[in-house]
Backbone and ligand atoms as CSV (ligand in chain L), in Angstrom:
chain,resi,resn,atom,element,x,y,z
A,1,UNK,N,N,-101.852,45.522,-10.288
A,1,UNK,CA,C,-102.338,46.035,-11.576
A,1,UNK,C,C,-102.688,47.521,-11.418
A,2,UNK,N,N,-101.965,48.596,-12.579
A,2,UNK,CA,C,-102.455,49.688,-11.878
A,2,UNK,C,C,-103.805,50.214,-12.562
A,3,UNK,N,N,-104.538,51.352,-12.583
A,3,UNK,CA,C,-105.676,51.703,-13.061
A,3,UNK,C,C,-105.452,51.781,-14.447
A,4,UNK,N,N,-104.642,51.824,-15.277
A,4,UNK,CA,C,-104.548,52.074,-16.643
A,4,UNK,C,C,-104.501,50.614,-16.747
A,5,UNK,N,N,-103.812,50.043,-16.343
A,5,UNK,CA,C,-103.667,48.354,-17.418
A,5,UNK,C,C,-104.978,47.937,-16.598
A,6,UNK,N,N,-105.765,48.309,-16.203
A,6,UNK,CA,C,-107.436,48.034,-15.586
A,6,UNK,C,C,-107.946,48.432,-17.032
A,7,UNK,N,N,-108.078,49.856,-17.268
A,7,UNK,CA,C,-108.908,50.175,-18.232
A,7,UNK,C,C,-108.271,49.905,-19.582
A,8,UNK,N,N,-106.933,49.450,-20.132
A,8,UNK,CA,C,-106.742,48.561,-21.118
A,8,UNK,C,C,-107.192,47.037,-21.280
A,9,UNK,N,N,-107.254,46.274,-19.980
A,9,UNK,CA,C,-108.074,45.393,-20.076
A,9,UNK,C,C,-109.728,45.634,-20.286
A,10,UNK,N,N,-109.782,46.943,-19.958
A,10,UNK,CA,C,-111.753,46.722,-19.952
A,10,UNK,C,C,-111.546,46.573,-19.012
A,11,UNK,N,N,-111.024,46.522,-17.794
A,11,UNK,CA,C,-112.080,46.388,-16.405
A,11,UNK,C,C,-112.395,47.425,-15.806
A,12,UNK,N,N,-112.166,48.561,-16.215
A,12,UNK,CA,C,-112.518,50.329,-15.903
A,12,UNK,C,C,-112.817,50.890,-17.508
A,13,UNK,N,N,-114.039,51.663,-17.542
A,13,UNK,CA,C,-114.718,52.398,-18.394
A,13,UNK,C,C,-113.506,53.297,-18.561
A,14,UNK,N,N,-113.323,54.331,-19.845
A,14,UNK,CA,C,-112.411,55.309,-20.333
A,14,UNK,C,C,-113.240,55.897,-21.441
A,15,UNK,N,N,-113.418,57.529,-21.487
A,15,UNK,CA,C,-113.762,57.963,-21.985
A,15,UNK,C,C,-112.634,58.369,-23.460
A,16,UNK,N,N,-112.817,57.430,-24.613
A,16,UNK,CA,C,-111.858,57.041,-25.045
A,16,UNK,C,C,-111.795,58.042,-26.390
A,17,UNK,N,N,-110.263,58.218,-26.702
A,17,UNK,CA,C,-110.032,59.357,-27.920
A,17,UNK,C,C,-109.518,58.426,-29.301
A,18,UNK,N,N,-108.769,57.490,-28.694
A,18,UNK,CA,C,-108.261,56.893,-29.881
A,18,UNK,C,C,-107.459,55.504,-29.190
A,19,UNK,N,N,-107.446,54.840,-30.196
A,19,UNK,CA,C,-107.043,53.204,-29.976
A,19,UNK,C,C,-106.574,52.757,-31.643
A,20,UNK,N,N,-105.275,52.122,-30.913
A,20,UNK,CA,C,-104.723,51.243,-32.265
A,20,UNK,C,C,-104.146,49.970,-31.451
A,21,UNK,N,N,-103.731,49.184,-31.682
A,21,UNK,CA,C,-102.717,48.008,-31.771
A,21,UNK,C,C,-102.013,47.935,-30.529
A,22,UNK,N,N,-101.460,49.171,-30.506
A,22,UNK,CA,C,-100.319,49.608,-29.338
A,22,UNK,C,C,-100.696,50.456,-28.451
A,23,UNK,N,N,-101.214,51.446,-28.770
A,23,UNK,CA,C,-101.542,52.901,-27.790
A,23,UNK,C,C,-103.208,52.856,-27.228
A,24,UNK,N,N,-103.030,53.451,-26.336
A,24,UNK,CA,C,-104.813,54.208,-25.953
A,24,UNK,C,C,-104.648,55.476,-25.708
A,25,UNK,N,N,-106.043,56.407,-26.323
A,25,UNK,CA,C,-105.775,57.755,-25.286
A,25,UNK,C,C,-107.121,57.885,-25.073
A,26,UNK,N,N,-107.079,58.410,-23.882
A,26,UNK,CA,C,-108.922,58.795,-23.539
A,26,UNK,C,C,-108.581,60.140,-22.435
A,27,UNK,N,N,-109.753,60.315,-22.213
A,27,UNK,CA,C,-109.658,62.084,-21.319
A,27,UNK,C,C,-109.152,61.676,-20.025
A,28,UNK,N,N,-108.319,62.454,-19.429
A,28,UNK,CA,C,-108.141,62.373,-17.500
A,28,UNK,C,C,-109.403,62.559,-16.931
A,29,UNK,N,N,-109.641,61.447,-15.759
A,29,UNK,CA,C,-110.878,61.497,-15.128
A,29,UNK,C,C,-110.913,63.099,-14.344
A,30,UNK,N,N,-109.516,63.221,-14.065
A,30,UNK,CA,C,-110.141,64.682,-12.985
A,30,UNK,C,C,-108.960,65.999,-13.852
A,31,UNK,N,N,-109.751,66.461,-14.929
A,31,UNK,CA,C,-108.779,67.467,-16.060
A,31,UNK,C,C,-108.506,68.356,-15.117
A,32,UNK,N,N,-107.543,69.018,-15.230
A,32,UNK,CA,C,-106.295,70.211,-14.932
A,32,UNK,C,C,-106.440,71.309,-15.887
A,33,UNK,N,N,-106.972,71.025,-16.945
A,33,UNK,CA,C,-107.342,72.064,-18.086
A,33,UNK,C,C,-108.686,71.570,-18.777
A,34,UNK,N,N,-108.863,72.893,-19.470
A,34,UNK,CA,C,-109.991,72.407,-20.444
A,34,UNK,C,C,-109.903,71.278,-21.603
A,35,UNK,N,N,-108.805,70.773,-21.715
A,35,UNK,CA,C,-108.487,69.461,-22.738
A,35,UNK,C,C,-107.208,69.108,-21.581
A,36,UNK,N,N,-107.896,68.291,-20.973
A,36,UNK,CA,C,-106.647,66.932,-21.015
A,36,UNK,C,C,-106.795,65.410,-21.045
A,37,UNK,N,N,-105.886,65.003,-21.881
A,37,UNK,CA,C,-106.212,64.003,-22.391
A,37,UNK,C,C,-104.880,62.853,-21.712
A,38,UNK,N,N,-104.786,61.719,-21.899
A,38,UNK,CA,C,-103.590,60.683,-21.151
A,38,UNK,C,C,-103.512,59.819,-22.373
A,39,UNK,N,N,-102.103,59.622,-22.692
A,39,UNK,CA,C,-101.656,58.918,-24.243
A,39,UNK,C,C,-100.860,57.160,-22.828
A,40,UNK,N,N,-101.261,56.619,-23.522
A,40,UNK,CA,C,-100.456,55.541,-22.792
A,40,UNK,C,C,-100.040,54.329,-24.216
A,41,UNK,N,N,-99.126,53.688,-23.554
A,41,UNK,CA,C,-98.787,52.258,-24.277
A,41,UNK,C,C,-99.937,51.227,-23.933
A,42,UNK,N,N,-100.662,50.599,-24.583
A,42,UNK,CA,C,-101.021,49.480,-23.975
A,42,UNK,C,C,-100.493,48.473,-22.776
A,43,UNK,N,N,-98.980,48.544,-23.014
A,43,UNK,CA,C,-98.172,47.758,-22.638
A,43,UNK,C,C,-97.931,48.292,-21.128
A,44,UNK,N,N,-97.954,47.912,-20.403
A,44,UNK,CA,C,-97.716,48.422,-19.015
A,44,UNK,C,C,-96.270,47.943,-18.148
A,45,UNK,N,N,-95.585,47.557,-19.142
A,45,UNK,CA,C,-93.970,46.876,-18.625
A,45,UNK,C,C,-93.257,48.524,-18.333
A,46,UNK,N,N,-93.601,49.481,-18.721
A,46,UNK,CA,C,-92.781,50.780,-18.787
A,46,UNK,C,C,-93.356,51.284,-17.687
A,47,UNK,N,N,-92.841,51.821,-16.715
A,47,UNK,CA,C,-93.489,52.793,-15.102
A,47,UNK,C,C,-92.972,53.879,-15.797
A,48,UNK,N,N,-91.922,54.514,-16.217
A,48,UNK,CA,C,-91.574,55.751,-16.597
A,48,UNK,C,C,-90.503,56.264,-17.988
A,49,UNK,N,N,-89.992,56.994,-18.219
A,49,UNK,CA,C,-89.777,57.224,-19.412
A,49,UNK,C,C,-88.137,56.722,-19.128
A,50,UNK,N,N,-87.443,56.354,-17.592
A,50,UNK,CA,C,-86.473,56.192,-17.097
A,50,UNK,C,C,-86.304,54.625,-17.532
A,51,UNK,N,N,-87.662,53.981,-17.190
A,51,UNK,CA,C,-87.603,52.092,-17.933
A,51,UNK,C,C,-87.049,51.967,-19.460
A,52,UNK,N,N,-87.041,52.840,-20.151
A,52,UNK,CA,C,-87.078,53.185,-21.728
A,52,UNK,C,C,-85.665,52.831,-22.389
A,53,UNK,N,N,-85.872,51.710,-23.179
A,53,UNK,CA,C,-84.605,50.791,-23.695
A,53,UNK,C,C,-84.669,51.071,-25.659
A,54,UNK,N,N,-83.743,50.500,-25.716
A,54,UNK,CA,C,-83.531,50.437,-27.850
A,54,UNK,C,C,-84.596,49.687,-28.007
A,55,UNK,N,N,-85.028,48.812,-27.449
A,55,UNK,CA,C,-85.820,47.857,-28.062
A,55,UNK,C,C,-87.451,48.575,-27.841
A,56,UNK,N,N,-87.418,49.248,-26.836
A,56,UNK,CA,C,-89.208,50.547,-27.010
A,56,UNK,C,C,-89.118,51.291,-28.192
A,57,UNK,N,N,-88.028,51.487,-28.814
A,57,UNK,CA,C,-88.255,52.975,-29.600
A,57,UNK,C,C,-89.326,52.986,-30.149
A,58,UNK,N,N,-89.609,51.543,-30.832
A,58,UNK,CA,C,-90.880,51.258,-31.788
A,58,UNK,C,C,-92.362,52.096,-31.507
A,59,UNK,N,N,-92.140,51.577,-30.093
A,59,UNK,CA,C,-93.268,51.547,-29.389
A,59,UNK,C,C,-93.604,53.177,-29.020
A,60,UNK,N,N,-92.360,53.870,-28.405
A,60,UNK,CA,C,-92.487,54.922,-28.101
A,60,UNK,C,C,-92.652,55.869,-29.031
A,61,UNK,N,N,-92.023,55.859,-30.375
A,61,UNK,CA,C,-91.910,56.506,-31.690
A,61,UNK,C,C,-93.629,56.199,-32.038
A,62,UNK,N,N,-94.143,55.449,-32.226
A,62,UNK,CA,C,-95.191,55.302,-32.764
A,62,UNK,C,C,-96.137,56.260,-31.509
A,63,UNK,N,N,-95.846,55.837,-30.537
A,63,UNK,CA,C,-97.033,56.575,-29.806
A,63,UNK,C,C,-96.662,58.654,-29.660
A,64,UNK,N,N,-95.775,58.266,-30.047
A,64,UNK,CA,C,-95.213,60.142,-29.977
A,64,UNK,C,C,-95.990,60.703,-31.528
A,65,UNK,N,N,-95.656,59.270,-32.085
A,65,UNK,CA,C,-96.233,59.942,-34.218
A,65,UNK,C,C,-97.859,59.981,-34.198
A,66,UNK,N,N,-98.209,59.563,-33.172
A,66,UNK,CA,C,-99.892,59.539,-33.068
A,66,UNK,C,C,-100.666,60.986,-32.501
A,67,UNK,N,N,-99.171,61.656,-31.672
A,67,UNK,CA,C,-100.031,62.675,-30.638
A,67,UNK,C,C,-100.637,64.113,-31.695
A,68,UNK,N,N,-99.794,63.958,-32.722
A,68,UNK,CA,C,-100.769,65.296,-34.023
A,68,UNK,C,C,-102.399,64.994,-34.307
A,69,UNK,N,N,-102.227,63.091,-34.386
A,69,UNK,CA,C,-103.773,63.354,-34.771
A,69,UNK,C,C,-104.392,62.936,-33.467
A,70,UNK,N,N,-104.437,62.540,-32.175
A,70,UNK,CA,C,-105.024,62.852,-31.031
A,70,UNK,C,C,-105.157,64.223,-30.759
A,71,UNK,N,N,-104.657,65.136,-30.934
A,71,UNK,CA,C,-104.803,66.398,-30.797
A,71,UNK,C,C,-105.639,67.195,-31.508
A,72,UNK,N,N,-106.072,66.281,-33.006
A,72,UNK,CA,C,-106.901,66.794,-34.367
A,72,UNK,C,C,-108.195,66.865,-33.021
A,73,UNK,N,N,-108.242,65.148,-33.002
A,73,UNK,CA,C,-109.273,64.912,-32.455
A,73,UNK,C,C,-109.602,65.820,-31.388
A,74,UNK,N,N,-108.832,65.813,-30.653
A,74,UNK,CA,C,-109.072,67.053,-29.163
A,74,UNK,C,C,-109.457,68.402,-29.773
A,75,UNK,N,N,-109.200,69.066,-31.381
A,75,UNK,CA,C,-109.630,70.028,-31.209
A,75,UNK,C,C,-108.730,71.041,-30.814
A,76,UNK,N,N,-107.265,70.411,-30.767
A,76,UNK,CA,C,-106.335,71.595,-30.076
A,76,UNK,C,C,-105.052,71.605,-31.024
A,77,UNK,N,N,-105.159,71.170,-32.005
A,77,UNK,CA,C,-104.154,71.075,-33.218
A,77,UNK,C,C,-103.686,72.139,-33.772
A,78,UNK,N,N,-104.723,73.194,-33.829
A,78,UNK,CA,C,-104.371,74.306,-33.996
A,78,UNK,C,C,-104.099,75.080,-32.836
A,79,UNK,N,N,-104.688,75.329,-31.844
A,79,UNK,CA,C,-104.527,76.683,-31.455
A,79,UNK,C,C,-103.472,75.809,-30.425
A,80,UNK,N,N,-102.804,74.794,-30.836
A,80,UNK,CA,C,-101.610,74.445,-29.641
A,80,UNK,C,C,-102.189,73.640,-28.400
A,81,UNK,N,N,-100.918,73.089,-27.428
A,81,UNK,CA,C,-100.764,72.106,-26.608
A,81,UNK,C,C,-99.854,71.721,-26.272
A,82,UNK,N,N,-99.430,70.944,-24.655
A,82,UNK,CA,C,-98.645,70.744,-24.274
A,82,UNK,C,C,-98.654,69.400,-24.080
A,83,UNK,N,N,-97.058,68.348,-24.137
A,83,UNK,CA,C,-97.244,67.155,-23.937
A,83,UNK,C,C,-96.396,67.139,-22.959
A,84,UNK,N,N,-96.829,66.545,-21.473
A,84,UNK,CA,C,-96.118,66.301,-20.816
A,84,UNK,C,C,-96.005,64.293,-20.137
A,85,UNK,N,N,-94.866,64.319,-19.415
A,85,UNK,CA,C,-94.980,63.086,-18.622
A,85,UNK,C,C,-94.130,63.329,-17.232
A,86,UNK,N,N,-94.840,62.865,-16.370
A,86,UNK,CA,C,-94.104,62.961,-14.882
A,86,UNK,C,C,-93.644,61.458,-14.631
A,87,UNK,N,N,-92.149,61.770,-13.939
A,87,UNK,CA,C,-91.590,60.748,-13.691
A,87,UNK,C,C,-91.095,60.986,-12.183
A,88,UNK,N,N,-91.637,59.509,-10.998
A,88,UNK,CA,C,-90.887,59.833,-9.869
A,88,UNK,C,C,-91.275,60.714,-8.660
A,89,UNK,N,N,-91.315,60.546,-7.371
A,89,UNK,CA,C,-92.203,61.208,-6.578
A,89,UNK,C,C,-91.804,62.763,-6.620
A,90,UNK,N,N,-90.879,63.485,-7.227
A,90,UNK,CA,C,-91.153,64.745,-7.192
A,90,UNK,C,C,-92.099,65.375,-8.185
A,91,UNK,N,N,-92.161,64.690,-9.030
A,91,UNK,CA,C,-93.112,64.811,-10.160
A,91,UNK,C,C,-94.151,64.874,-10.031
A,92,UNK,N,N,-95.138,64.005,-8.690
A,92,UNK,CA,C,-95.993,64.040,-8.020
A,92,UNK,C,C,-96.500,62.701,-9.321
A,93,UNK,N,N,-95.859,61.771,-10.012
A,93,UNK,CA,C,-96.728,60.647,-10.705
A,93,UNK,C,C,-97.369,59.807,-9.666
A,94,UNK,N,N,-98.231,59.779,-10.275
A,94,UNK,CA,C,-99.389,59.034,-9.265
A,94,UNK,C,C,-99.330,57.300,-9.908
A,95,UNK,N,N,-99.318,57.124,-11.046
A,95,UNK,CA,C,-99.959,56.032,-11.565
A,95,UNK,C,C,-98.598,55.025,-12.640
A,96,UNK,N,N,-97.996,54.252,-12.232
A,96,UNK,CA,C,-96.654,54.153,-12.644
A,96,UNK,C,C,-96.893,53.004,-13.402
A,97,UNK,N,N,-97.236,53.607,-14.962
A,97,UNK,CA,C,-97.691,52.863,-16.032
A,97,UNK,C,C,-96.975,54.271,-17.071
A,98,UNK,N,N,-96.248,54.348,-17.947
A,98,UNK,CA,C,-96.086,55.442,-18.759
A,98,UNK,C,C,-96.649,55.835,-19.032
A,99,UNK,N,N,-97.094,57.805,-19.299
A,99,UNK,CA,C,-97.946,57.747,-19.935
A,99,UNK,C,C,-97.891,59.683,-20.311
A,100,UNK,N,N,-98.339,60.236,-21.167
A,100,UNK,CA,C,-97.611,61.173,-21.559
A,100,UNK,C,C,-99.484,62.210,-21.966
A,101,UNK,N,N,-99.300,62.901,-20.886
A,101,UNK,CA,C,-100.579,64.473,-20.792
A,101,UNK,C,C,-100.793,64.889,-22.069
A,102,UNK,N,N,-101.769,65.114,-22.307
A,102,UNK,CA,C,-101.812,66.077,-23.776
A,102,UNK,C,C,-102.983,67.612,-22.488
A,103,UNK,N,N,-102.351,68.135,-22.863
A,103,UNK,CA,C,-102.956,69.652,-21.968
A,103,UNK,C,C,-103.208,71.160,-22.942
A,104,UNK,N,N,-103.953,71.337,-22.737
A,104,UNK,CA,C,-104.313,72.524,-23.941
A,104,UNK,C,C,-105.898,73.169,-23.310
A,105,UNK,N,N,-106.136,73.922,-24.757
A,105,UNK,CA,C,-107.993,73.968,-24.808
A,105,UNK,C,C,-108.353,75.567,-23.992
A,106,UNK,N,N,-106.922,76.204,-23.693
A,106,UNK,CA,C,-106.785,77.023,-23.174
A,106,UNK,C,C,-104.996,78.077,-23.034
A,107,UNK,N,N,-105.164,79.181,-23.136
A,107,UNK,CA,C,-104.079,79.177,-22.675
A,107,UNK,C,C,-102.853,79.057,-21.588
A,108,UNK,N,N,-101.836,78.267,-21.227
A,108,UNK,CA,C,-101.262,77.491,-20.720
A,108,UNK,C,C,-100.434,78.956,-20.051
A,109,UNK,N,N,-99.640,78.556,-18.548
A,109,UNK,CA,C,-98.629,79.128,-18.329
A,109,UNK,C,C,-97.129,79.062,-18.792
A,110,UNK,N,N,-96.527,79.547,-19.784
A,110,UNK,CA,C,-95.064,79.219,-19.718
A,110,UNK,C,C,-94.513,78.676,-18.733
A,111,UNK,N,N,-93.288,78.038,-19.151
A,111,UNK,CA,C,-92.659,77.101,-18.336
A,111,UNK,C,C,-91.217,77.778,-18.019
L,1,5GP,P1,P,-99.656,61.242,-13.142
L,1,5GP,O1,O,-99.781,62.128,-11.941
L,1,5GP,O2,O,-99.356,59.817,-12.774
L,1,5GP,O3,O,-98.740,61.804,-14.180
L,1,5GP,O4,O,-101.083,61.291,-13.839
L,1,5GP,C1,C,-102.043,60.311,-13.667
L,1,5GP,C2,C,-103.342,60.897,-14.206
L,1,5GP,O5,O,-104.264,59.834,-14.324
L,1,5GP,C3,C,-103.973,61.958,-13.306
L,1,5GP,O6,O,-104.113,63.173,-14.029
L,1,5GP,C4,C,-105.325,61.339,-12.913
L,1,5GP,O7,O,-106.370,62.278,-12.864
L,1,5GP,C5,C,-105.542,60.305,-14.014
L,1,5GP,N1,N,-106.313,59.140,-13.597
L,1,5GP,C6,C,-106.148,58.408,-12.466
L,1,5GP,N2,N,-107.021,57.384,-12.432
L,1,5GP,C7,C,-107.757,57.483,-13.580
L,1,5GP,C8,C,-108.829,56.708,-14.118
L,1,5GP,O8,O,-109.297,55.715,-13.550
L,1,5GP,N3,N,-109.333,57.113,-15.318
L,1,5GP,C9,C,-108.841,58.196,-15.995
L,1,5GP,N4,N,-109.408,58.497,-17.158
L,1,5GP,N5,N,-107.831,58.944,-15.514
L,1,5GP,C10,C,-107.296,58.595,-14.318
């Protein structure tokens, strides 16, 4: 079980931004920026965006149509933000549950 489908069950505390049906987002325990936040599926069948079939779109579409107003909430809607997801040990993903950065709250380095 990895630490995210822990704290979707409740068995790890999450300092939480938003919850529906399908999705969670709450803050990264150890931020990289002044806003970062972690969007996940509830669903923990997906390790990376590489697992990703016709039959997720639902799932994935809905959690992509959520990240404007997680971002209200963060406070970074306006002045911008970055959404990222790492896939795969060069990526350096640590936690192989999908799950897609919201990073902002500051200005960012180009890519
Ligand atoms: P990855 O490197 O897999 O893309 O990102 C995993 C992220 O999850 C890291 O930024 C890490 O700080 C965060 N993280 C790991 N364990 C926990 C946890 O128990 N709670 C929270 N809120 N974030 C976590």
């Amino acid at each position: 079980m990895t630490v995210f489908a822990k704290i979707v069950a409740g068995e790890l505390p999450c300092n939480k931004i938003y919850e529906d049906e399908y999705i969670l987002a709450f803050h990264d325990i150890n931020p990289d920026y002044k806003v970062h936040a972690l969007v996940i599926p509830k669903s923990g069948h997906l390790e990376g965006i590489q697992d990703a079939q016709m039959s997720d779109k639902e799932l994935l579409g809905h959690l992509m149509s959520k990240i404007p107003l997680i971002a209200e909430k963060l406070g970074v809607d306006k002045t911008g933000y970055r959404v990222v997801t790492n896939n795969g040990p060069d990526s350096h993903q640590e936690v192989p549950h999908i799950h897609f950065h919201i990073l902002g709250g500051e200005s960012l380095r180009g890519l």
